[in-house]
HTML snippet that shows the backbone in 3Dmol.js (N, CA, C, O; Angstrom):
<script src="https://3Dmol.org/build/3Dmol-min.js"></script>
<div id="view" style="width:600px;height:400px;position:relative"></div>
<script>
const pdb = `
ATOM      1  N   UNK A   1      14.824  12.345 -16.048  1.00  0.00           N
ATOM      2  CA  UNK A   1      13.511  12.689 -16.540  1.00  0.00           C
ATOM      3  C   UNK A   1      12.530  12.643 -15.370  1.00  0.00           C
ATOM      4  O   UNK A   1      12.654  11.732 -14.551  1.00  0.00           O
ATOM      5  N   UNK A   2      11.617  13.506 -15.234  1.00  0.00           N
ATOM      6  CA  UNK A   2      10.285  13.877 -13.881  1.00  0.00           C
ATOM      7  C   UNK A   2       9.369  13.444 -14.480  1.00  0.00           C
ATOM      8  O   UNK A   2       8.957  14.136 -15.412  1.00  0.00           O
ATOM      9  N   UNK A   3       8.851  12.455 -14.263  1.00  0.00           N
ATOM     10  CA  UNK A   3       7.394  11.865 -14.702  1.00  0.00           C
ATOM     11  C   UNK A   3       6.313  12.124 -13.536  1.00  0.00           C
ATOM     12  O   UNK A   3       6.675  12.016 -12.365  1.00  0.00           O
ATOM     13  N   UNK A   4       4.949  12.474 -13.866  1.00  0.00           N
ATOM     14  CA  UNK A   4       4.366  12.786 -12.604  1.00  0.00           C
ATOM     15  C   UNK A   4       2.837  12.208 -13.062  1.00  0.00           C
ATOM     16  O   UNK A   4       1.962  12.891 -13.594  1.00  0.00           O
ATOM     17  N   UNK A   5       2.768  11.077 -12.789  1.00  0.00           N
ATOM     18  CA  UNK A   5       1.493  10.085 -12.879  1.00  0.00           C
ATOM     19  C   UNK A   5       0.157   9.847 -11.867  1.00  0.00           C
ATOM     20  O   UNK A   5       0.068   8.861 -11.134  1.00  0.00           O
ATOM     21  N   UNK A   6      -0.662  10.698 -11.930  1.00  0.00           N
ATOM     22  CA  UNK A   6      -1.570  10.557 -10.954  1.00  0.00           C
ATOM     23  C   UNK A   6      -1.781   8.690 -10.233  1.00  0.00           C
ATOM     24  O   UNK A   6      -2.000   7.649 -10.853  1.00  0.00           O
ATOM     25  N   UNK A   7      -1.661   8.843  -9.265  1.00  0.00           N
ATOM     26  CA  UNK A   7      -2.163   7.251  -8.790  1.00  0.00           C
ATOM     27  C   UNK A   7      -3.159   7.027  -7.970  1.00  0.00           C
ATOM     28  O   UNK A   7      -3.570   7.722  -7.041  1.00  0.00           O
ATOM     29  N   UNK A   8      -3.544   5.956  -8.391  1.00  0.00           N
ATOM     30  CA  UNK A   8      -5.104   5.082  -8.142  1.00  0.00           C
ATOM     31  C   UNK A   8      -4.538   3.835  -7.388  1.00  0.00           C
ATOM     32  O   UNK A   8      -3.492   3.185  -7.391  1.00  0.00           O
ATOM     33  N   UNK A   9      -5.677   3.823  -6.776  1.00  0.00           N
ATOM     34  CA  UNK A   9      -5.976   2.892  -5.826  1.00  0.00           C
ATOM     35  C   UNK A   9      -5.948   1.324  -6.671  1.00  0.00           C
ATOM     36  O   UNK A   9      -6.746   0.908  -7.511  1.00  0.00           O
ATOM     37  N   UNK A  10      -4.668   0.629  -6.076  1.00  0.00           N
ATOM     38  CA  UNK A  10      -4.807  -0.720  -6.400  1.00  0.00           C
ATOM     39  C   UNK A  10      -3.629  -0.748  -7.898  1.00  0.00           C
ATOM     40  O   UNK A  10      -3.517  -1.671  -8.705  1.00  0.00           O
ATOM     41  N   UNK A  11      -3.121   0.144  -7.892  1.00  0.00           N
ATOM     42  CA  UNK A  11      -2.290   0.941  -9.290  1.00  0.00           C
ATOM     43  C   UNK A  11      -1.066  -0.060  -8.889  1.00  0.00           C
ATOM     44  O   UNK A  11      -0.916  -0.165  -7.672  1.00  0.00           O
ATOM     45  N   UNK A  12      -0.264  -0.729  -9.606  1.00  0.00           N
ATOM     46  CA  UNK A  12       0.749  -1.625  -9.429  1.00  0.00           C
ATOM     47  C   UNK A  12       2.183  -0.437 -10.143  1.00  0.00           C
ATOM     48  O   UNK A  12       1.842   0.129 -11.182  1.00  0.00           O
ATOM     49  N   UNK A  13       3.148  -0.211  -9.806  1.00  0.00           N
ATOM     50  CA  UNK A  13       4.073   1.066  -9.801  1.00  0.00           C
ATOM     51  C   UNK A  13       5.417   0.505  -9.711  1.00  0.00           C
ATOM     52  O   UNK A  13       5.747  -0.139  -8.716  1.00  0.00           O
ATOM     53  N   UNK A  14       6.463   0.772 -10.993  1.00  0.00           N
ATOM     54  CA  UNK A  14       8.044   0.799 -10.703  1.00  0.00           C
ATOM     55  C   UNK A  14       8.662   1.750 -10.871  1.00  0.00           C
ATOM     56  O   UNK A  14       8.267   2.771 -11.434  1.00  0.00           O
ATOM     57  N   UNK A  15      10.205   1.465 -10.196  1.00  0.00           N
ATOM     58  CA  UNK A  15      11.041   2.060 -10.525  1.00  0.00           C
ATOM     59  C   UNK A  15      12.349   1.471 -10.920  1.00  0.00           C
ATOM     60  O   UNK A  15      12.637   0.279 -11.031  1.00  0.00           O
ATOM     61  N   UNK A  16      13.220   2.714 -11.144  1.00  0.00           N
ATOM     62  CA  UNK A  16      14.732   1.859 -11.734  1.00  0.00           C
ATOM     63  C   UNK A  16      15.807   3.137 -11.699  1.00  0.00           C
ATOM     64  O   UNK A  16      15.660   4.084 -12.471  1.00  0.00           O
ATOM     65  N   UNK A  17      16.581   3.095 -11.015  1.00  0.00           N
ATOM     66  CA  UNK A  17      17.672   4.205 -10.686  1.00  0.00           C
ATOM     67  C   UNK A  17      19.147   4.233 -11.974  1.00  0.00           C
ATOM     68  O   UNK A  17      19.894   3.265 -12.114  1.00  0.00           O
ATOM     69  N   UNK A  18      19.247   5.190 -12.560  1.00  0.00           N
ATOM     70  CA  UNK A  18      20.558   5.285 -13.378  1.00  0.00           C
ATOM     71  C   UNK A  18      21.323   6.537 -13.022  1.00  0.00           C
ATOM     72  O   UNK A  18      20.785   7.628 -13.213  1.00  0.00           O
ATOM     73  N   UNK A  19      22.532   6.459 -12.519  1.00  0.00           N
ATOM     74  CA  UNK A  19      23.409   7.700 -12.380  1.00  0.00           C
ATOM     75  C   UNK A  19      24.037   8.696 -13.474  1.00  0.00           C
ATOM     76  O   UNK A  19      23.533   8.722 -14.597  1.00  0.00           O
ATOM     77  N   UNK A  20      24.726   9.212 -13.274  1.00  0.00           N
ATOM     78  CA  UNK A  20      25.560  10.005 -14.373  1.00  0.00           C
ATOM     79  C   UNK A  20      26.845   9.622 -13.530  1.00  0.00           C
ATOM     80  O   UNK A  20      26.887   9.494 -12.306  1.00  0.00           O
ATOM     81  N   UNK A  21      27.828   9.473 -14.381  1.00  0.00           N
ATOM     82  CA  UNK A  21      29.384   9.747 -13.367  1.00  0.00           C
ATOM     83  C   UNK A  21      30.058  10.770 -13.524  1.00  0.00           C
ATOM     84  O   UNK A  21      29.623  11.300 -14.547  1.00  0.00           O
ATOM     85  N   UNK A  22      31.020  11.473 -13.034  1.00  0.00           N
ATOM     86  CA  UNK A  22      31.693  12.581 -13.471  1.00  0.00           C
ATOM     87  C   UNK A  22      31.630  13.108 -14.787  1.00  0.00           C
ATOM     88  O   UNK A  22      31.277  14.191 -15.253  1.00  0.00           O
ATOM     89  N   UNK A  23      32.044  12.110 -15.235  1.00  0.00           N
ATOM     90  CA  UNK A  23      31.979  12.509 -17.084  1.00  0.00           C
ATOM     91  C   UNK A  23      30.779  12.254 -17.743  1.00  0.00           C
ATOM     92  O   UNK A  23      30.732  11.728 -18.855  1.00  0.00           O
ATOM     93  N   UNK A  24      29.417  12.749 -16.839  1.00  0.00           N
ATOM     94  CA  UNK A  24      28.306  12.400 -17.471  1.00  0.00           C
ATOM     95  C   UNK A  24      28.182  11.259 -18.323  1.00  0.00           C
ATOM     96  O   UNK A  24      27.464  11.207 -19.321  1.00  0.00           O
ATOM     97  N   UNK A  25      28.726  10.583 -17.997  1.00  0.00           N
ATOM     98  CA  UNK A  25      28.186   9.292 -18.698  1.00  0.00           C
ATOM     99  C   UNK A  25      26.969   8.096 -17.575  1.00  0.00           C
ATOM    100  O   UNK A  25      26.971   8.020 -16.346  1.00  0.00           O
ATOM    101  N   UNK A  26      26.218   7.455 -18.402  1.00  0.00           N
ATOM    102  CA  UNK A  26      25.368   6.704 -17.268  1.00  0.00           C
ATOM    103  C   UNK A  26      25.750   5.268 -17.077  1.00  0.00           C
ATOM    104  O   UNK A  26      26.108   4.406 -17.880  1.00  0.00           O
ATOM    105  N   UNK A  27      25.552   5.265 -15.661  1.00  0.00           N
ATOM    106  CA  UNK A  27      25.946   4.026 -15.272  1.00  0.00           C
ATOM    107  C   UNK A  27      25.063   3.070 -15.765  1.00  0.00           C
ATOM    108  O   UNK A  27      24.316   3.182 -16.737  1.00  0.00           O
ATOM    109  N   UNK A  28      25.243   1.883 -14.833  1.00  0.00           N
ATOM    110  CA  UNK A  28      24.066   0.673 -15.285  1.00  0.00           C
ATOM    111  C   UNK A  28      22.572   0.971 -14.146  1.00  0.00           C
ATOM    112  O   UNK A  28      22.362   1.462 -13.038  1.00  0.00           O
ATOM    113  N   UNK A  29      22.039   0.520 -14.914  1.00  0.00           N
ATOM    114  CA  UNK A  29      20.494   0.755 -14.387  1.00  0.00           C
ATOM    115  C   UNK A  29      20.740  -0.231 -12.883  1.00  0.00           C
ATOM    116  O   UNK A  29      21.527  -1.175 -12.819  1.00  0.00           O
ATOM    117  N   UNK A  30      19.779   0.303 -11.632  1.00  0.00           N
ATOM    118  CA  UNK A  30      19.010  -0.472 -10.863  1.00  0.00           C
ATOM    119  C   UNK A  30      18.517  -1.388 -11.005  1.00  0.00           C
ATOM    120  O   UNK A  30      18.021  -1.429 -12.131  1.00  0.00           O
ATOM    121  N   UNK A  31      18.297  -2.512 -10.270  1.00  0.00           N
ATOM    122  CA  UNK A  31      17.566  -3.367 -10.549  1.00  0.00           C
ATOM    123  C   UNK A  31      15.884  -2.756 -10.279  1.00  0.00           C
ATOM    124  O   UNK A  31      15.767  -1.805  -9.507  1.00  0.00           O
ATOM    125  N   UNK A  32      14.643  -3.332 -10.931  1.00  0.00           N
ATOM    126  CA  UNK A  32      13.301  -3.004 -10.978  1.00  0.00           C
ATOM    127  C   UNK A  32      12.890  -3.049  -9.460  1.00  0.00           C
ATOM    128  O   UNK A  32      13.034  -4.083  -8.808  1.00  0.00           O
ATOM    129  N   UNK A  33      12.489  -2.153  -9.039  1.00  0.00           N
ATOM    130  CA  UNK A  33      11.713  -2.279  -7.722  1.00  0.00           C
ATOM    131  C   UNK A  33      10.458  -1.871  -8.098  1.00  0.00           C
ATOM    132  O   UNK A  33      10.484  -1.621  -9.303  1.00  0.00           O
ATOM    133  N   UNK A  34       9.184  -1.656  -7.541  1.00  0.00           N
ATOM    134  CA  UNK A  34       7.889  -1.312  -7.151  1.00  0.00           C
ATOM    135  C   UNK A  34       7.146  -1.701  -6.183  1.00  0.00           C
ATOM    136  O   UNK A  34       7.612  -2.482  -5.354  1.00  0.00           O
ATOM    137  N   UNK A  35       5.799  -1.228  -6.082  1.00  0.00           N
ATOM    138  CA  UNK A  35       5.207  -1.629  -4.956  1.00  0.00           C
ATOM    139  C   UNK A  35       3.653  -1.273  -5.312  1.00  0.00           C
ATOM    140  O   UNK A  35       3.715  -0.290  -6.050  1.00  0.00           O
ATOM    141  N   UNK A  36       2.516  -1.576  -5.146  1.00  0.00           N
ATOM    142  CA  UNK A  36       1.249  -1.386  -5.076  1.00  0.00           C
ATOM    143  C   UNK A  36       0.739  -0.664  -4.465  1.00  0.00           C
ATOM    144  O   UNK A  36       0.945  -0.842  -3.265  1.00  0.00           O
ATOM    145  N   UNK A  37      -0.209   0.562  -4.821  1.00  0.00           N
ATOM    146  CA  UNK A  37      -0.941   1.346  -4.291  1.00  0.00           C
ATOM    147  C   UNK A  37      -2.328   0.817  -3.585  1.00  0.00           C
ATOM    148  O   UNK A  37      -3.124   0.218  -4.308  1.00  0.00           O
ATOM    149  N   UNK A  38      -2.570   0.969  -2.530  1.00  0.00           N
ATOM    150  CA  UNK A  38      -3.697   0.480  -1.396  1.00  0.00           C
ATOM    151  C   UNK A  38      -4.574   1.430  -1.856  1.00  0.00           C
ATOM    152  O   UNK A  38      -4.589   2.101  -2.888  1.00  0.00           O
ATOM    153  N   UNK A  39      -5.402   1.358  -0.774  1.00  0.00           N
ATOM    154  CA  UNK A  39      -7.130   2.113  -0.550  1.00  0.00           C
ATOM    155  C   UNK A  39      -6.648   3.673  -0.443  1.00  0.00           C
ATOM    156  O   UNK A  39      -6.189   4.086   0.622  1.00  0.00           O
ATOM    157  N   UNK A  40      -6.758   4.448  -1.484  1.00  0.00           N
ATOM    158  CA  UNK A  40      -6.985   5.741  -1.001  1.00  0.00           C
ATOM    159  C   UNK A  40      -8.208   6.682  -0.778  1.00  0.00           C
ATOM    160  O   UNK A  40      -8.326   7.697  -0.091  1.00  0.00           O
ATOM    161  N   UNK A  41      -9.041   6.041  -1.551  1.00  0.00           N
ATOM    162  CA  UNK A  41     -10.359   6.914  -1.025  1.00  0.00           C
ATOM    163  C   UNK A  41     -11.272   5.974  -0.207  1.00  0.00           C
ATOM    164  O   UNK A  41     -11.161   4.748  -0.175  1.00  0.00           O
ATOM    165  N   UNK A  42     -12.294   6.799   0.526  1.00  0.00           N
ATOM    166  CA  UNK A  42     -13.440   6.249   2.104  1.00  0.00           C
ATOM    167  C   UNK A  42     -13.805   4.969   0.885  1.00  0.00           C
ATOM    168  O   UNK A  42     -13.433   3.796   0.880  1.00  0.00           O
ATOM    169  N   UNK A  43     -14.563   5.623   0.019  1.00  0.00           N
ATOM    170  CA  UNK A  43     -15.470   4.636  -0.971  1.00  0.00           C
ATOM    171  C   UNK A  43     -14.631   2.907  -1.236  1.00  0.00           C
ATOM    172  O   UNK A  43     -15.146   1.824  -1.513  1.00  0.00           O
ATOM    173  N   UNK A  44     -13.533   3.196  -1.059  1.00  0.00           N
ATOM    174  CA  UNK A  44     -12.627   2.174  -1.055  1.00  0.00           C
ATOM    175  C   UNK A  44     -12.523   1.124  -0.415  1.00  0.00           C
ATOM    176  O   UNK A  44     -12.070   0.065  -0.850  1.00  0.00           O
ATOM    177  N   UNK A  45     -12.934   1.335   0.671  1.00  0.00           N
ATOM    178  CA  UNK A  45     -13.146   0.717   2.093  1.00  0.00           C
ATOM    179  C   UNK A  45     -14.326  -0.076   2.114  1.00  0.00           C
ATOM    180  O   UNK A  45     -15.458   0.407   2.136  1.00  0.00           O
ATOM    181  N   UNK A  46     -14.081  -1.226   2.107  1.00  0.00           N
ATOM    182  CA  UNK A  46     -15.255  -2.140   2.722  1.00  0.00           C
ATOM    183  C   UNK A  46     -15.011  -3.233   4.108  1.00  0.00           C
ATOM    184  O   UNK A  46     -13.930  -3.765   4.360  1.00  0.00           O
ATOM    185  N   UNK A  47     -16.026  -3.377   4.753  1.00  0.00           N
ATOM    186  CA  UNK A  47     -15.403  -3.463   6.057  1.00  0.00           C
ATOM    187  C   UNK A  47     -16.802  -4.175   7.053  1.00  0.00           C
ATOM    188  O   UNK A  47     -17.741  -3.385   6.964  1.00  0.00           O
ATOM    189  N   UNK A  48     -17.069  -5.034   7.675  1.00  0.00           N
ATOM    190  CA  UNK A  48     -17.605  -4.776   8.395  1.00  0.00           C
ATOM    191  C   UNK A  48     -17.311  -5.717  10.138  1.00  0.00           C
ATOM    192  O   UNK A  48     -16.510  -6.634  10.320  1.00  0.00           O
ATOM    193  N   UNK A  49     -18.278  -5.074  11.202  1.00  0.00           N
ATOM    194  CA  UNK A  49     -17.376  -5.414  12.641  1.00  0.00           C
ATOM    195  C   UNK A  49     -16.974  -6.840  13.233  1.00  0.00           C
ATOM    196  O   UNK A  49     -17.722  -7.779  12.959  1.00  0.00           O
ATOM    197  N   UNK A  50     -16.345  -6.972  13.675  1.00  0.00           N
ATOM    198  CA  UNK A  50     -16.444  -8.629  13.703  1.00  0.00           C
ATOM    199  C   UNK A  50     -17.165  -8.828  14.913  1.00  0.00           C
ATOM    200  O   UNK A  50     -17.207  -8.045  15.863  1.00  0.00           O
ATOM    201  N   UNK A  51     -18.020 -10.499  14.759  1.00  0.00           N
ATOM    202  CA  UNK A  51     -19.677  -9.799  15.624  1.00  0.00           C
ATOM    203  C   UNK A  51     -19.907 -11.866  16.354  1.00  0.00           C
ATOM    204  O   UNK A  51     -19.920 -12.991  15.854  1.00  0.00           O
ATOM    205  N   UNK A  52     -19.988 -11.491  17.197  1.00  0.00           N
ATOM    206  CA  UNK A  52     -20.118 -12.951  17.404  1.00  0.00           C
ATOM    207  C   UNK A  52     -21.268 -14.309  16.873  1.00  0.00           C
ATOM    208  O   UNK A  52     -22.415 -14.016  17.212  1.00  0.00           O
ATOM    209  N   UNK A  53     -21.211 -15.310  16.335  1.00  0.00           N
ATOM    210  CA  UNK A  53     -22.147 -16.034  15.561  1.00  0.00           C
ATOM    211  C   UNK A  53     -23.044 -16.112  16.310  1.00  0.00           C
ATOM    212  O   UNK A  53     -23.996 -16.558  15.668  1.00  0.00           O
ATOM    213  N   UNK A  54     -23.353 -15.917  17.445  1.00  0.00           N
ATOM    214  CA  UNK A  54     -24.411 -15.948  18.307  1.00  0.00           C
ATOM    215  C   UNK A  54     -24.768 -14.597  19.118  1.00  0.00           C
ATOM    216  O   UNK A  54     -24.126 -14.129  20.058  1.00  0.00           O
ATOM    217  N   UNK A  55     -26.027 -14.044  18.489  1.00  0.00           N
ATOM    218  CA  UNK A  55     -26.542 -12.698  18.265  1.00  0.00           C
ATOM    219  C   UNK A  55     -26.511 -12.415  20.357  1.00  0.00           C
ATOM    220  O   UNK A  55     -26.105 -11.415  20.949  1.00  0.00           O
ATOM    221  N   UNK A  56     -27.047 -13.599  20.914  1.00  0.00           N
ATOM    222  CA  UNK A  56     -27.238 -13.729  22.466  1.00  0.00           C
ATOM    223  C   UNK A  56     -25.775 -13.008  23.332  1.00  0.00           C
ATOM    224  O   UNK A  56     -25.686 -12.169  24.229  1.00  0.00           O
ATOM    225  N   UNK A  57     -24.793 -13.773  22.586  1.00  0.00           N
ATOM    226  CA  UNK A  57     -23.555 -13.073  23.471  1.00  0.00           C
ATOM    227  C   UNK A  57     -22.906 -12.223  24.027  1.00  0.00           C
ATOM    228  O   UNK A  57     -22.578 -11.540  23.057  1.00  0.00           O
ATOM    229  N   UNK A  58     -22.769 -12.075  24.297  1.00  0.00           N
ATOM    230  CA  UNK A  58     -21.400 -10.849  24.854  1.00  0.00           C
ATOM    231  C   UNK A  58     -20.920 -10.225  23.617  1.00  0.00           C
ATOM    232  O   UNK A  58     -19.944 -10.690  23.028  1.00  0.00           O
ATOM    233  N   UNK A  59     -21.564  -9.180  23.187  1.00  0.00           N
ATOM    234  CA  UNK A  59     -20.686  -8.502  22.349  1.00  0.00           C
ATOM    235  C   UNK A  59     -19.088  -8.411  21.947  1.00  0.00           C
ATOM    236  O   UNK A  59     -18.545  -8.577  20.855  1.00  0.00           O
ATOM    237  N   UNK A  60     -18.627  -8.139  23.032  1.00  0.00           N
ATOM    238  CA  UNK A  60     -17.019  -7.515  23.481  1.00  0.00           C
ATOM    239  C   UNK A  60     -16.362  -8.815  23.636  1.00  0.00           C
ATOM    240  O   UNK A  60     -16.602  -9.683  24.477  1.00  0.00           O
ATOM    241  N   UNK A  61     -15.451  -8.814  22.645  1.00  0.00           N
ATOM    242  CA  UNK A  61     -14.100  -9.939  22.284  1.00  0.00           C
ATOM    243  C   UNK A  61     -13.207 -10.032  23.810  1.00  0.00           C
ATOM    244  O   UNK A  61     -12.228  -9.302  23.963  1.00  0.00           O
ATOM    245  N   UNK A  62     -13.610 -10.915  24.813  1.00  0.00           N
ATOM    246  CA  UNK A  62     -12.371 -11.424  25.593  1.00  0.00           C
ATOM    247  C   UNK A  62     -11.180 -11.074  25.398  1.00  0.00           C
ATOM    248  O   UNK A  62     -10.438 -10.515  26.205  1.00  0.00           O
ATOM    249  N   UNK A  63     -10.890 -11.479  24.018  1.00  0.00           N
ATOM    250  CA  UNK A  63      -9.346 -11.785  23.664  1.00  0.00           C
ATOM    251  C   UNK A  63      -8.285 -10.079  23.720  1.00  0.00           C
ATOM    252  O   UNK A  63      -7.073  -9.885  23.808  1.00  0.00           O
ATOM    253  N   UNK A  64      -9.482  -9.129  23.620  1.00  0.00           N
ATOM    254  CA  UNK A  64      -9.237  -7.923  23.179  1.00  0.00           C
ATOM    255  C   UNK A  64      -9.487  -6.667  24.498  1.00  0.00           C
ATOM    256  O   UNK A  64      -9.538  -5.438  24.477  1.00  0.00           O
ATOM    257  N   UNK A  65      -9.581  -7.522  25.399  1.00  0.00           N
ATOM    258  CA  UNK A  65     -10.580  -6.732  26.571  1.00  0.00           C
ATOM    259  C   UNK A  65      -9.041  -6.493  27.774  1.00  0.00           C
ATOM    260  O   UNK A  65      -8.138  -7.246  28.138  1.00  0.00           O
ATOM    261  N   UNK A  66      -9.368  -5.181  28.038  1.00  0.00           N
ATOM    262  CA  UNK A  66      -8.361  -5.313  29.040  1.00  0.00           C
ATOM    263  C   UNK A  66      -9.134  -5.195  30.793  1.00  0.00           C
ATOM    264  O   UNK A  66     -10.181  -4.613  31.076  1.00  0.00           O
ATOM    265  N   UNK A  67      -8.226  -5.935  31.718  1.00  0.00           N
ATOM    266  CA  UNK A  67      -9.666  -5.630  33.074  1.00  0.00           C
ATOM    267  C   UNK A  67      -8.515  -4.391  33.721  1.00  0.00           C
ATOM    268  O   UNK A  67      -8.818  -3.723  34.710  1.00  0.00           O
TER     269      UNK A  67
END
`;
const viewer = $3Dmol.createViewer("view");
viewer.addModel(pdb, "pdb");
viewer.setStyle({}, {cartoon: {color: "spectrum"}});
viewer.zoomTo();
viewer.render();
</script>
């Protein structure tokens, strides 16, 4: 069966696999897998820069700086 479910952001999603064998008959099911749908749209996104507690400093992260 083709199921075709629009998905959303944050949408929790399974699945489960069953064969046919030669003689069309079905096997035993898969065990349940799934996985969670993330951020798909901009609006989704919240975010902001990481900024040092002291407005005086050095902007630019050391840790991240290459010379």
């Amino acid at each position: 069966m083709n199921v075709r479910v629009p998905l959303n952001t944050g949408q929790r999603c399974y699945w489960q696999v069953q064969a046919l064998d030669k003689d069309a008959q079905p096997t035993a099911s898969s065990d349940l897998a799934g996985w969670e749908m993330r951020l798909l749209e901009p609006e989704d996104w919240h975010a902001s820069w990481i900024t040092s507690p002291n407005d005086n400093e050095e902007r630019q992260s050391p840790l991240f700086r290459k010379t």
